[in-house]
C-alpha positions as CSV (number, residue, x, y, z in Angstrom):
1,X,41.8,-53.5,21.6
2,X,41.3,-49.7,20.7
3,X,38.7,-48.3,22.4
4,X,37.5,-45.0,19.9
5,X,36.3,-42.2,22.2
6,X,32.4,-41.6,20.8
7,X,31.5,-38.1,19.5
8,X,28.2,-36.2,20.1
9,X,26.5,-34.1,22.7
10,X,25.6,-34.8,25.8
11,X,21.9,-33.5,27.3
12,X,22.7,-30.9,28.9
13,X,24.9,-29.4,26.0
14,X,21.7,-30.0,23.8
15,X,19.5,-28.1,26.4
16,X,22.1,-25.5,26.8
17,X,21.8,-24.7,23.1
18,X,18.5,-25.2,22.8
19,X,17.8,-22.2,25.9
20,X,19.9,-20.0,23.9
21,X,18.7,-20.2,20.6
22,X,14.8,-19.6,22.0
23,X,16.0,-16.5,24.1
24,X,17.4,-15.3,20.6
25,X,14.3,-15.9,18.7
26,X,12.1,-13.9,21.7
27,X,14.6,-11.3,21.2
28,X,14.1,-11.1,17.4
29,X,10.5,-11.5,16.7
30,X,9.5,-8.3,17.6
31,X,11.8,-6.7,15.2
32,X,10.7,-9.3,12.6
33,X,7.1,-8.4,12.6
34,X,8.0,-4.5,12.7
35,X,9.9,-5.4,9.4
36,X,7.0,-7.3,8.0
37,X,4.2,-4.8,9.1
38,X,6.6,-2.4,6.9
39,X,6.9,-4.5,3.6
40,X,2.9,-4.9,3.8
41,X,3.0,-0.9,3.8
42,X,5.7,-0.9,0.8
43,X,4.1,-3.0,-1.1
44,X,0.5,-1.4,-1.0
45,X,2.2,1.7,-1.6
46,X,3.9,0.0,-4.6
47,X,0.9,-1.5,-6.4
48,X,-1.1,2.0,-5.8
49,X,1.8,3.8,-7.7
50,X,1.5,0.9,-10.0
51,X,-2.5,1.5,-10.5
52,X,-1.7,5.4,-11.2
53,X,0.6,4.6,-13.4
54,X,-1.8,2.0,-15.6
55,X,-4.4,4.7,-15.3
56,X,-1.9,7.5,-16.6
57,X,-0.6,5.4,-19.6
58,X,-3.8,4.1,-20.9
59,X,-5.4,8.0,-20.7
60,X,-2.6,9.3,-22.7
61,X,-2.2,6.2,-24.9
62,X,-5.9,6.2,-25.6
63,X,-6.7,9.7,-25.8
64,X,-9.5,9.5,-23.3
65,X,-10.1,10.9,-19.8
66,X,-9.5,7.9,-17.2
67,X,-10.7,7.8,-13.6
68,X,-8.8,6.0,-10.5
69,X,-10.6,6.2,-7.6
70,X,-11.7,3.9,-4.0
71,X,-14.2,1.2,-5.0
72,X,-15.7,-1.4,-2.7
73,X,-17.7,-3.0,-5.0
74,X,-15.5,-3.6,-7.8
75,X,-18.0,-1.4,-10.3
76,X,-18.2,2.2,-9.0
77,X,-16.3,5.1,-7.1
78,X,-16.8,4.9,-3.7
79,X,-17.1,8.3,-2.1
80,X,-15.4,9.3,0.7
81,X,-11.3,9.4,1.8
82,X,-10.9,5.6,2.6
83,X,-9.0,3.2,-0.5
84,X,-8.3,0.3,1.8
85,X,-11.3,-1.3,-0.2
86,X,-9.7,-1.6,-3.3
87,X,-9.9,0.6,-6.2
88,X,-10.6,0.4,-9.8
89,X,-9.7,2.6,-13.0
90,X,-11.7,3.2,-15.9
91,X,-12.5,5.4,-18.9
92,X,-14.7,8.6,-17.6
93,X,-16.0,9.9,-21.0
94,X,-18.7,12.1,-19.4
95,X,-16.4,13.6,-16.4
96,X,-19.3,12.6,-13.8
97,X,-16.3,10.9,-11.6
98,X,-17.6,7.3,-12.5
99,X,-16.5,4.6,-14.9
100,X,-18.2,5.2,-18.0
101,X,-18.6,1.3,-18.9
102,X,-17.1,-2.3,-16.9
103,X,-13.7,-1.0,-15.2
104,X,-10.5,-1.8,-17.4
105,X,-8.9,-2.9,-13.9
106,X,-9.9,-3.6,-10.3
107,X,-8.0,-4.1,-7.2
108,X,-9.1,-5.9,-4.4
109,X,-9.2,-4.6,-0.6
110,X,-6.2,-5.0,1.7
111,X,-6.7,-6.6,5.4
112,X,-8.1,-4.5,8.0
113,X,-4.6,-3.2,9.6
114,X,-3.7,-2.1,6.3
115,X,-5.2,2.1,5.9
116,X,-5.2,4.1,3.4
117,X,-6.7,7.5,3.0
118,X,-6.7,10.6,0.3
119,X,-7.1,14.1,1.1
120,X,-10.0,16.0,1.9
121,X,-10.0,18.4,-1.1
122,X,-9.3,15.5,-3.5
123,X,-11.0,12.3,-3.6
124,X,-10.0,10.7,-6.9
125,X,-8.1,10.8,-9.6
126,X,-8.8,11.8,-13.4
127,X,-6.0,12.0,-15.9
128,X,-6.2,13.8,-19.3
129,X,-5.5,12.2,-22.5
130,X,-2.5,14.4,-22.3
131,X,-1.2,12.9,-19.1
132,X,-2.7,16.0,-16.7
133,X,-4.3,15.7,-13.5
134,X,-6.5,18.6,-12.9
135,X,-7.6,19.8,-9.5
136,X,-5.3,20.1,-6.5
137,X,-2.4,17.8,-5.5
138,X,-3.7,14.6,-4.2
139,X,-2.1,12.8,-1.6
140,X,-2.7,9.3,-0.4
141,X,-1.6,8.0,3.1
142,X,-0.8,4.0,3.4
143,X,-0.1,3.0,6.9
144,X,-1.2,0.2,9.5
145,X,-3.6,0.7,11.9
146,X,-1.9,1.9,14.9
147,X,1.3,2.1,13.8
148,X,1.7,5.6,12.4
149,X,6.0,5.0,12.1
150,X,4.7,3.2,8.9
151,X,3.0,5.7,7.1
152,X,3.9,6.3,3.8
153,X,2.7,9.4,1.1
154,X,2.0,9.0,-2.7
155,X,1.4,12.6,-3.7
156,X,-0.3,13.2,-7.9
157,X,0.5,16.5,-9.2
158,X,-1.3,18.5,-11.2
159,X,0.6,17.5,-14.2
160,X,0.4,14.2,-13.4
161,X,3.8,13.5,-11.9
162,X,3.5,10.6,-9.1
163,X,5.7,11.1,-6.3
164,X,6.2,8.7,-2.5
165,X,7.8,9.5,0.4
166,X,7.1,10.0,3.7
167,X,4.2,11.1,5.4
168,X,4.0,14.2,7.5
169,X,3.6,13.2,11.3
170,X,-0.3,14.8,11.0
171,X,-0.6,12.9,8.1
172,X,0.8,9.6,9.9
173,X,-1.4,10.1,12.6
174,X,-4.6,10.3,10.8
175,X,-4.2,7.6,8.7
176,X,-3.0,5.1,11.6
177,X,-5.8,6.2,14.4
C-alpha cells in the first residue's frame, strides 16, 4: 500500500504568513493615503482647469463676456478667496461680476480637507469673447487641509492662458492652514 505524503500548510506556517503580510500592510498604508490625499488634489486641480477651460471656449465661441467664479449656492458669485464651495460659470453681459441669467454650469463643493483659495487682488474670473482675461494674473491654490506638500497652483493670464504647477511654499502654507 502507498502511503502519498499530504500537501498543505501547517498552522504555524499559516500564522507565520499571516504576521508578515499585516506588518507589510502597516508599513504601506501610510504611504497609500499620502498617495490618495494627492490624487484628491490632482483631480480638483484637474476639473478647475477643466471649468476654465469651458468658461474660455464658450466666451470666445459665443462672443459674449463669461464669468467663473466661487459659488456656494449654485446661483451667484460668492465673494471672498475661498472656491472649495463649488463654482459656477455663466454669461456676464453687464460686467457687474454676476451671472447675467441661470448659470450654464455648476460645480458642486469638495469635502472639507479639500482647500482652495484665489488671490487677494483677483477674485474671479471674466474672459472676453476674444479669449482675454483682463485684470491681473489670477492664481488659485488647491491643497488639503494641513498638508501643505500637496498644494498645487493654476495661474490665468491676462491673455487667458491657463497654466498649473506648483505652489510657492507661502502659497502652500496659506491655503493648507
Amino acid at each position: 500500500m502507498n502511503i502519498r505524503p499530504q500537501a498543505g500548510f501547517t498552522l504555524i506556517e499559516l500564522l507565520f504568513t499571516l504576521a508578515v503580510a499585516a506588518i507589510l500592510s502597516m508599513i504601506a498604508l501610510p504611504s497609500f493615503k499620502r498617495v490618495l490625499a494627492h490624487n484628491r488634489v490632482i483631480q480638483t486641480d484637474n476639473q478647475l482647469i477643466g471649468a476654465l477651460n469651458f468658461a474660455r471656449s464658450q466666451a470666445v465661441t459665443h462672443g459674449v463676456a463669461v464669468i467663473l467664479c466661487p459659488s456656494s449656492d449654485g446661483s451667484r458669485c460668492a465673494p471672498g478667496q475661498s472656491w472649495q464651495g463649488g463654482w459656477l460659470v455663466g454669461q456676464d453681459g453687464d460686467h457687474d461680476f454676476q451671472p447675467d441669467a441661470a448659470p450654464q454650469r455648476v460645480f458642486a463643493g469638495f469635502p472639507r480637507d479639500i482647500r482652495i483659495h484665489s488671490s487677494r487682488g483677483r477674485l474671479r474670473v471674466r474672459y472676453r469673447p476674444d479669449g482675454s482675461s483682463p485684470g491681473s494674473n489670477l492664481s488659485l491654490i488647491v491643497c488639503r487641509a494641513g498638508q501643505p506638500e500637496t498644494a498645487r497652483s493654476v495661474v490665468v493670464s491676462n491673455a487667458g492662458r491657463i497654466r498649473q504647477g506648483t505652489a510657492s511654499p507661502a502659497q502652500a502654507q496659506a491655503c493648507s492652514g
